[in-house]
C-alpha positions as CSV (number, residue, x, y, z in Angstrom):
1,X,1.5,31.2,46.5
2,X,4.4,29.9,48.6
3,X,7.6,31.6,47.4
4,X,9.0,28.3,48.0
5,X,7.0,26.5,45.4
6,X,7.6,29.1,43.1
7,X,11.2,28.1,42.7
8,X,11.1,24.8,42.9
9,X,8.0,24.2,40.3
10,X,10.2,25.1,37.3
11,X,13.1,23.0,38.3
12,X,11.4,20.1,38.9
13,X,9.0,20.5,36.0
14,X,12.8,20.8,34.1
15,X,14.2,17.8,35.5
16,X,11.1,15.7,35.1
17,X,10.8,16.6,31.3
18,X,14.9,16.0,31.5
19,X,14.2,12.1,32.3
20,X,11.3,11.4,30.4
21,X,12.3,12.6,27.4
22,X,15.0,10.9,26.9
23,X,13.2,7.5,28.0
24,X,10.5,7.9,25.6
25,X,12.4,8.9,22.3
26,X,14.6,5.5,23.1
27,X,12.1,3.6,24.1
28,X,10.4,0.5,22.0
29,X,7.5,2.8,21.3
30,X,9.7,6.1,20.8
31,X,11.8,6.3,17.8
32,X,12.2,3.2,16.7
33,X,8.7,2.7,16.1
34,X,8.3,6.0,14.3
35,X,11.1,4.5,11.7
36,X,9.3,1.3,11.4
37,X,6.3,3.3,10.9
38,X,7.5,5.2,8.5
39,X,8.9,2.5,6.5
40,X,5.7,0.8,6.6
41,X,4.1,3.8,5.0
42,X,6.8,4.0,2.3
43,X,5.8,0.5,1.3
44,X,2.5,1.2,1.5
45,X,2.5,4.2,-0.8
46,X,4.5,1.7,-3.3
47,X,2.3,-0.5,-3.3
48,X,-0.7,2.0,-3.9
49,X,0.8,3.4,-6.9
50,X,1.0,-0.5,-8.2
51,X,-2.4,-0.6,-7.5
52,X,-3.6,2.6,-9.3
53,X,-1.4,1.5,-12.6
54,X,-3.4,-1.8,-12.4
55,X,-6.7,-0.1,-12.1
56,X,-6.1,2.0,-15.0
57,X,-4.4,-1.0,-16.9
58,X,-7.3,-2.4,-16.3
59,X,-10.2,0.1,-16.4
60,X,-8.6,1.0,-20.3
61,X,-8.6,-2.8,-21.0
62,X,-12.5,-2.9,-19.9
63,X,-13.2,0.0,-22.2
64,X,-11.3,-1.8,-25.3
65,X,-13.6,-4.8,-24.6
66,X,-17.0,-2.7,-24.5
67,X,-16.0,-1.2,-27.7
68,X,-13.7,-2.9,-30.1
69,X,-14.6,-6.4,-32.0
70,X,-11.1,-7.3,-31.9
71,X,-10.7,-7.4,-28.0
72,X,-14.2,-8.8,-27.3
73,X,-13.1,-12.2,-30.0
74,X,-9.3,-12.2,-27.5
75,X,-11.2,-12.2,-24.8
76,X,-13.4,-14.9,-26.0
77,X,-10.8,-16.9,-27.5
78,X,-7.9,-16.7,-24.8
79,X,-10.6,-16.4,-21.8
80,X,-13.3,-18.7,-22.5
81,X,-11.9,-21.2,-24.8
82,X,-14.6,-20.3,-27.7
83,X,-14.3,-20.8,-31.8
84,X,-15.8,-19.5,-35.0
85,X,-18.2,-22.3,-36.3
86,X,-16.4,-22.3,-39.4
87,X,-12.9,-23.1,-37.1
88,X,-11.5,-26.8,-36.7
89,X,-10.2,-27.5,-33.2
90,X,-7.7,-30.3,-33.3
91,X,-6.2,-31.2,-29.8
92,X,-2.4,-33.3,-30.0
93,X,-1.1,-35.5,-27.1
94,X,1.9,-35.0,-25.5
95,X,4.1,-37.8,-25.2
């Protein structure tokens, strides 16, 4: 190999890696975007946990209705509007 080359490969790999770098961490996909992803994810992760509350909210509420009398007759009552036959439904209009 060249001697020449040998000496001017690592300076101009240096200077190229000198003038990229800094364009790429400051460019619109560099560092900004790595914030704004990062951000994202952050949200994201919120929003999961919201999401695995509500599923257990929900999966301990669907376990209440298989087995207890008392949640199935809410459910039936708020939910679908039923009544006991011995139950009188009287309905008032609002002026």
């Amino acid at each position: 190999m060249n001697p020449r080359f040998r000496q001017l490969l690592p300076a101009s790999l240096l200077l190229l890696s000198a003038t990229s770098v800094p364009v790429l961490v400051w460019s619109p996909t560099g560092l900004a975007r790595l914030e704004a992803l990062a951000q994202q994810r952050a949200g994201l992760e919120l929003e999961v946990q919201h999401l695995e509350r509500e599923i257990e909210r929900l999966r301990i509420q669907a376990e209440s209705i298989k087995t207890s009398p008392t949640s199935i007759e809410r459910v039936a009552r708020d939910e679908l509007g039923l009544v006991r036959q011995t139950e009188l439904v009287m309905q008032f209009k609002k002026d």
